[in-house]
C-alpha positions in Angstrom: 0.0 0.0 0.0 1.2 3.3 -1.0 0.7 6.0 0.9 0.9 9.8 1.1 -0.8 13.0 2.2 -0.5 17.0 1.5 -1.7 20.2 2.2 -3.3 21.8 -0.4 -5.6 25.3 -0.9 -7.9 25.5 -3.3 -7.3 28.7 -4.5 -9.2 28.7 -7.8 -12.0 30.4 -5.3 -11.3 33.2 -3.7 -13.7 34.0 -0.7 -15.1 38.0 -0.1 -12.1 37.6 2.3 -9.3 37.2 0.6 -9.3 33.3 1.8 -9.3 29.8 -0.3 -10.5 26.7 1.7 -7.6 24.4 2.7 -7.9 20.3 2.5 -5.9 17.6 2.8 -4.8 15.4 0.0 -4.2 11.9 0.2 -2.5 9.4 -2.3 -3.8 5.8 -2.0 -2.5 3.3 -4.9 -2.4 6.3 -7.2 -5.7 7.6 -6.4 -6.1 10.7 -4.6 -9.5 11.6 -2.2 -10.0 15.4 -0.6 -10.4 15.7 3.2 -11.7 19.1 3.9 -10.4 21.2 6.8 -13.2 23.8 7.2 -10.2 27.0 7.5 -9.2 29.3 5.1 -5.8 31.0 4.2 -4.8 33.9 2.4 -3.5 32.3 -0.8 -0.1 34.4 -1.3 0.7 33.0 2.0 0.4 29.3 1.3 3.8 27.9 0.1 2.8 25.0 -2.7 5.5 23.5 -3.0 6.1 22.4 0.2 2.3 22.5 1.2 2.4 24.6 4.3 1.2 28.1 6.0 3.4 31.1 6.0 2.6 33.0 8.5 0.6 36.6 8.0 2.7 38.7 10.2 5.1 38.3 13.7 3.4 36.7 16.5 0.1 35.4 13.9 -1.5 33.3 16.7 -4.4 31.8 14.3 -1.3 30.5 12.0 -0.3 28.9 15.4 -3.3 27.8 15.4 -4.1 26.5 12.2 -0.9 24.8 12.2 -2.0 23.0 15.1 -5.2 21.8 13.7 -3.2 20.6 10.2 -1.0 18.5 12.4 -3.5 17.3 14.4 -6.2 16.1 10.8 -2.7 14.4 9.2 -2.0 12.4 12.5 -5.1 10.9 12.1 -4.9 10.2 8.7 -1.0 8.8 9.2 -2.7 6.6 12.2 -5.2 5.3 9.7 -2.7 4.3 7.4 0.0 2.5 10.0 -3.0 0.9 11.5 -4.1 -1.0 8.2 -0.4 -1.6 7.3 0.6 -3.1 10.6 -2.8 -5.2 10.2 -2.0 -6.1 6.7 -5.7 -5.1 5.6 -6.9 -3.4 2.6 -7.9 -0.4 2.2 -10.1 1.2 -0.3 -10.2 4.7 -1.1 -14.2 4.4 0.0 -12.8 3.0 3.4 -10.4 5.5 4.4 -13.1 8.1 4.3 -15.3 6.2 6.5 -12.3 5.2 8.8 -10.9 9.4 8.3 -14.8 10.7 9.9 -14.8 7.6 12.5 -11.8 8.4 13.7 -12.7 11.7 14.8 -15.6 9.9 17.0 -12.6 9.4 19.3 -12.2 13.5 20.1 -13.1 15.3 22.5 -16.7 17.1 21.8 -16.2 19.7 24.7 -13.1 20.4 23.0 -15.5 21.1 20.2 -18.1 22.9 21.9 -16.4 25.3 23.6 -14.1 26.1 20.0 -17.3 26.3 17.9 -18.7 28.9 20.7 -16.2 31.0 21.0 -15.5 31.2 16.9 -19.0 31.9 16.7 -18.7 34.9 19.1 -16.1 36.3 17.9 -17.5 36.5 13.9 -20.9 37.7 15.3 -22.7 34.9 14.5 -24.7 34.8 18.1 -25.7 37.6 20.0 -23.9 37.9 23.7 -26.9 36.7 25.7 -26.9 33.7 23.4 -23.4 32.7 24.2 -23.7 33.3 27.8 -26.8 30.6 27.5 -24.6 28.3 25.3 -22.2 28.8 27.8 -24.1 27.9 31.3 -25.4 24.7 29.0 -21.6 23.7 28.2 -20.8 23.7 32.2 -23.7 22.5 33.2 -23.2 19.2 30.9 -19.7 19.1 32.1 -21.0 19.3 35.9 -22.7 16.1 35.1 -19.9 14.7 32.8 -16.2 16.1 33.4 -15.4 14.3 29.9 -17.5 13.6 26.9 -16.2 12.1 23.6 -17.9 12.3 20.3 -18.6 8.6 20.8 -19.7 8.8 24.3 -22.9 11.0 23.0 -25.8 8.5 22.9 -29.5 9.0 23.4 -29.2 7.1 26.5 -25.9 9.7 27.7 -28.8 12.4 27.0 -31.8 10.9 28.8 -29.4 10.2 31.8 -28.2 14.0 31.3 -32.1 14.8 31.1 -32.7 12.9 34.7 -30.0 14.2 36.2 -30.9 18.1 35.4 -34.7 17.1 36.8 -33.3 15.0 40.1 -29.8 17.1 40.9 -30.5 20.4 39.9 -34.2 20.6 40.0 -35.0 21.9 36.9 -37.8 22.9 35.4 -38.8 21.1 32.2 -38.4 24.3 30.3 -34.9 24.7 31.4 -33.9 21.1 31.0 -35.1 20.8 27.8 -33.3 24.5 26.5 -30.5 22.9 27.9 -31.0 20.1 25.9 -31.6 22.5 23.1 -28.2 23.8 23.0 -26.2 20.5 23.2 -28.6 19.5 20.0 -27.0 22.8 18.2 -23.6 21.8 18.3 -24.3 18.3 18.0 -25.4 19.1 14.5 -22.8 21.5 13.8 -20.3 18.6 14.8 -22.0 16.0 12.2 -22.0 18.9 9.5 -17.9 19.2 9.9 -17.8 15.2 9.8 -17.0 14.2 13.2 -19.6 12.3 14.2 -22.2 10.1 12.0 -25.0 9.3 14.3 -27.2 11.7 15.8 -28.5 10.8 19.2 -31.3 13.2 18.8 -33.3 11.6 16.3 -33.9 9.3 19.4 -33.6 11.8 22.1 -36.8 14.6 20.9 -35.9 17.7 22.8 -39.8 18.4 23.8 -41.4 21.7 23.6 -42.2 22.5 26.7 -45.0 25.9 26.8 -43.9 28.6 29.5 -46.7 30.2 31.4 -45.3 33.9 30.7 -45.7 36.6 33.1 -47.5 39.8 32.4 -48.1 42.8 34.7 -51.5 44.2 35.1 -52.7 47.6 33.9 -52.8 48.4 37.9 -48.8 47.0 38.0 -47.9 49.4 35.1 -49.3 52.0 36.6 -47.3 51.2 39.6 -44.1 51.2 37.8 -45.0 54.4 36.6 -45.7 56.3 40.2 -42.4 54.8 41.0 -40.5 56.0 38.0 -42.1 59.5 39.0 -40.8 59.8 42.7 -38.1 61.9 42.7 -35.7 60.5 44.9 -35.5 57.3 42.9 -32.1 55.8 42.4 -30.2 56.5 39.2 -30.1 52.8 38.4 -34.0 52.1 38.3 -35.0 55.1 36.9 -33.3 54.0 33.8 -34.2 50.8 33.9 -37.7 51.8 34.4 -37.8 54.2 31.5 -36.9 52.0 29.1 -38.5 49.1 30.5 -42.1 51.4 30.7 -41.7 52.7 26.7 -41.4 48.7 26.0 -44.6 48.0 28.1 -46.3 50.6 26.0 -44.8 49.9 22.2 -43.4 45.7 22.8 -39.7 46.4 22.0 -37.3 43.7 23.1 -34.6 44.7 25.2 -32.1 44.2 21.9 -33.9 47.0 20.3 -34.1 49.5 22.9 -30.5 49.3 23.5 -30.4 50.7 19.7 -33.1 52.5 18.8 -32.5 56.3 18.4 -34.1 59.7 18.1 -34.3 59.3 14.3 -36.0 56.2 14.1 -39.4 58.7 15.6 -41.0 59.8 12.5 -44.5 61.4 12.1 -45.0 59.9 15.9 -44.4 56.4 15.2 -40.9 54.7 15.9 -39.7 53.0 12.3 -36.8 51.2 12.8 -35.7 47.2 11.4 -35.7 44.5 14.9 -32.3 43.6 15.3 -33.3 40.2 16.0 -34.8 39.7 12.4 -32.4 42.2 10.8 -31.1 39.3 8.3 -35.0 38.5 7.3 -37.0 40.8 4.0 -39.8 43.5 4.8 -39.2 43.2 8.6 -39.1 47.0 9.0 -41.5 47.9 11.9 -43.3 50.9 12.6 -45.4 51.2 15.5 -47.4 54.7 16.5 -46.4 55.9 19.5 -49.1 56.6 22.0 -48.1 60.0 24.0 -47.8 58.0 27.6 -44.9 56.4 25.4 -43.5 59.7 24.8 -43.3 60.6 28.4 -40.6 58.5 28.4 -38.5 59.9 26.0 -36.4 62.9 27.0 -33.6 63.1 24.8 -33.7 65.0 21.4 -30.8 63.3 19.9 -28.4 59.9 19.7 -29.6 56.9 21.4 -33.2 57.2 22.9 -32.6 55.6 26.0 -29.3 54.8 28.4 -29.5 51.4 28.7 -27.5 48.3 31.0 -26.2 44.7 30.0 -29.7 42.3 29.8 -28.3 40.7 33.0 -27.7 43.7 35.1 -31.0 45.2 33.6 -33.1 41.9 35.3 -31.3 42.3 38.4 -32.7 46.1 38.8 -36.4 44.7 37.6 -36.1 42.0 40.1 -35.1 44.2 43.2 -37.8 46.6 41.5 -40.5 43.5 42.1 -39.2 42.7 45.4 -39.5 46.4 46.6 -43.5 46.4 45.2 -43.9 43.2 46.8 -45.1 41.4 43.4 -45.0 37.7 42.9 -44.4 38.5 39.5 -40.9 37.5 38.2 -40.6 40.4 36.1 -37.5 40.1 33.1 -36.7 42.4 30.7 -39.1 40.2 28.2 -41.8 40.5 30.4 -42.7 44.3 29.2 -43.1 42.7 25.5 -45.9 40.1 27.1 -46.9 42.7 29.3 -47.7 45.7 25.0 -49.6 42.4 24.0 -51.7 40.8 26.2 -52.7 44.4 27.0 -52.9 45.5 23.7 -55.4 42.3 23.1 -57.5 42.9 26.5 -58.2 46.6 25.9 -59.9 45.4 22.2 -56.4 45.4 19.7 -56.9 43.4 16.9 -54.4 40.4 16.3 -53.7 41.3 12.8 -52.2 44.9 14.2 -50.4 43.7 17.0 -48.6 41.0 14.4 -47.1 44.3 13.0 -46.3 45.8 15.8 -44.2 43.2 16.9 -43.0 42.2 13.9 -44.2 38.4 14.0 -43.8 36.4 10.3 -46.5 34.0 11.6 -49.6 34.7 13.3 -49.1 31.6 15.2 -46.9 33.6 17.2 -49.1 36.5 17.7 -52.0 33.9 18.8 -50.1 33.8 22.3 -51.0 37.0 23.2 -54.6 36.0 23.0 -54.6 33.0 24.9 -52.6 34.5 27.6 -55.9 37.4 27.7 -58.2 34.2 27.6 -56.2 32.7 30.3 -56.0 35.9 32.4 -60.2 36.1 32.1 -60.7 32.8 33.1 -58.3 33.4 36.5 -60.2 36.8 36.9 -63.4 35.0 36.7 -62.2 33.9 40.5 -63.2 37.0 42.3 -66.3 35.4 42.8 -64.9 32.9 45.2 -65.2 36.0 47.5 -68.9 34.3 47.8 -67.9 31.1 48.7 -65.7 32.1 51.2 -68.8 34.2 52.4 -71.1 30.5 52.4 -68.1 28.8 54.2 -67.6 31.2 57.1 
């Protein structure tokens, strides 16, 4: 069996980067099969000859890097090779790419995890809050498992991982199965890049799980506001309050307030493109602004509002609740609920609010109505004042 393998970059495309896709080559008996790498290089600093980087600049850590990763993709294929030569076996062009993605079945999947988050980070491709929730998932799975390879992740690994979050932690179904969620996500990223063929989740379902989501009352908003009015109120919750009060009265998520400025006001309505669907056609939303919105709004230029981190922001809120005395665990999400149940209960059409807050499905809008149906049916309950009367 003759054997070889080489770098190579495919530099007949040239990405909007200035980057060509690197592979591997490998000679078997005179045919040759492409391994790809999923990295790029700068193609006038690839030496062909020799097949190998040249590095950008001094001290260029991601040729370190790369390097590193190269090394690491022709050890396996060197092992593959030995291994059938020292066992005397054939091997088929067909075989060494099944053995080449098995192989990788043997690597660590944190390993993975945590390089695929932090890649992703970095280029944008999740928002912050995202990766902080990627990242509690990734410590809470290694809390239950301190190492996990690619091999190791079965359905039953998950439904023990499942258990375990219910039993140890005690969480909630919703949180368990978010968790769950985000192990799934780079699960499939890992089967995309080839390390791993079988997917335990086509066993393992993660369930839907619905979340009862809180809404304050027109009497709660109006504490908020008599609040947000007292003069003495600490720096901290007045802003918090007079962002969080515009949302309860326009259904802006928290990533949108932290952006929208004076500018987007035209005509009295706010027009402005949700930064969580910017990517997505005609999702440019304009939503009149009613003038108890506007009393919140007390700059005449930049940013409309001075806003916190999300995390700091639900701290506030939740000291905010705890000072009011509320049950209510009020998040920065819960001002959005809050614009559309109301909008709903004080006779809003569906149809409207669906523009408002720039739903593609009505599906999605529907919530808002059952959570106004389910609100009814638990106000219907006052009348258990009479039964109390009967019992006494």
């Amino acid at each position: 069996m003759k054997s070889s393998i080489k770098l190579i970059i495919k530099d007949d495309h040239i990405k909007k980067d200035g980057t060509s896709a690197l592979c591997l080559e490998a000679r078997l008996d005179g045919k040759k099969v492409r391994f790809p790498l999923n990295i790029s290089w700068p193609a006038d600093h690839f030496d062909k000859p020799k097949g190998q980087l040249k590095a950008r600049q001094k001290g260029d850590v991601l040729f370190d890097d790369y390097k590193l990763i190269i090394q690491g993709k022709m050890a396996d294929l060197t092992a593959i090779f030995t291994h059938y030569r020292l066992a005397k076996k054939e091997l088929s062009v067909e075989q060494l790419k099944k053995e080449y993605y098995s192989w990788h079945s043997r690597a660590d999947f944190y390993a993975y995890w945590w390089a695929e988050l932090s890649d992703r980070n970095r280029r944008g491709k999740i928002e912050h809050p995202t990766y902080m929730c990627h990242k509690a998932s990734y410590n809470k799975m290694k809390q239950f498992k301190s190492s996990c390879t690619f091999a190791e992740l079965t359905p039953k690994l998950m439904e023990n991982f499942r258990a375990w979050m219910r039993k140890k932690l005690g969480n909630r179904p919703a949180t368990s199965e978010k968790t769950l969620k985000d192990v799934r996500t780079y699960v499939n990223l890992a089967i995309q890049d080839k390390h791993m063929i079988d997917n335990p989740f086509k066993i393992i379902k993660v369930r839907n799980v619905e979340v009862i989501k809180e809404v304050l009352t027109l009497d709660q908003v109006k504490q908020l506001i008599d609040l947000y009015e007292q003069p003495d109120l600490a720096s901290s919750w007045y802003c918090v309050l007079q962002h969080f009060l515009f949302s309860c009265f326009t259904g802006l998520r928290i990533s949108d307030i932290q952006r929208v400025k004076t500018e987007h006001i035209v005509d009295g309505a706010l027009v402005f493109k949700a930064h969580k669907t910017r990517n997505a056609k005609h999702k440019t939303i304009s939503i009149p602004l009613h003038p108890i919105a506007l009393r919140f709004v007390t700059t005449t230029a930049g940013r409309l509002f001075a806003t916190y981190t999300e995390q700091y922001t639900n701290r506030v809120l939740r000291k905010i609740s705890e000072h009011l005395e509320w049950t209510t665990k009020v998040s920065t999400h819960t001002a959005r609920h809050t614009f559309g149940t109301n909008f709903i209960e004080l006779g809003g059409d569906v149809v409207t609010l669906q523009g408002y807050m720039g739903h593609s499905k009505i599906q999605t809008t529907m919530q808002y109505v059952h959570l106004s149906e389910r609100r009814k049916r638990e106000q219907i309950n006052v009348f258990d004042y009479f039964i109390e009367q009967d019992s006494d």
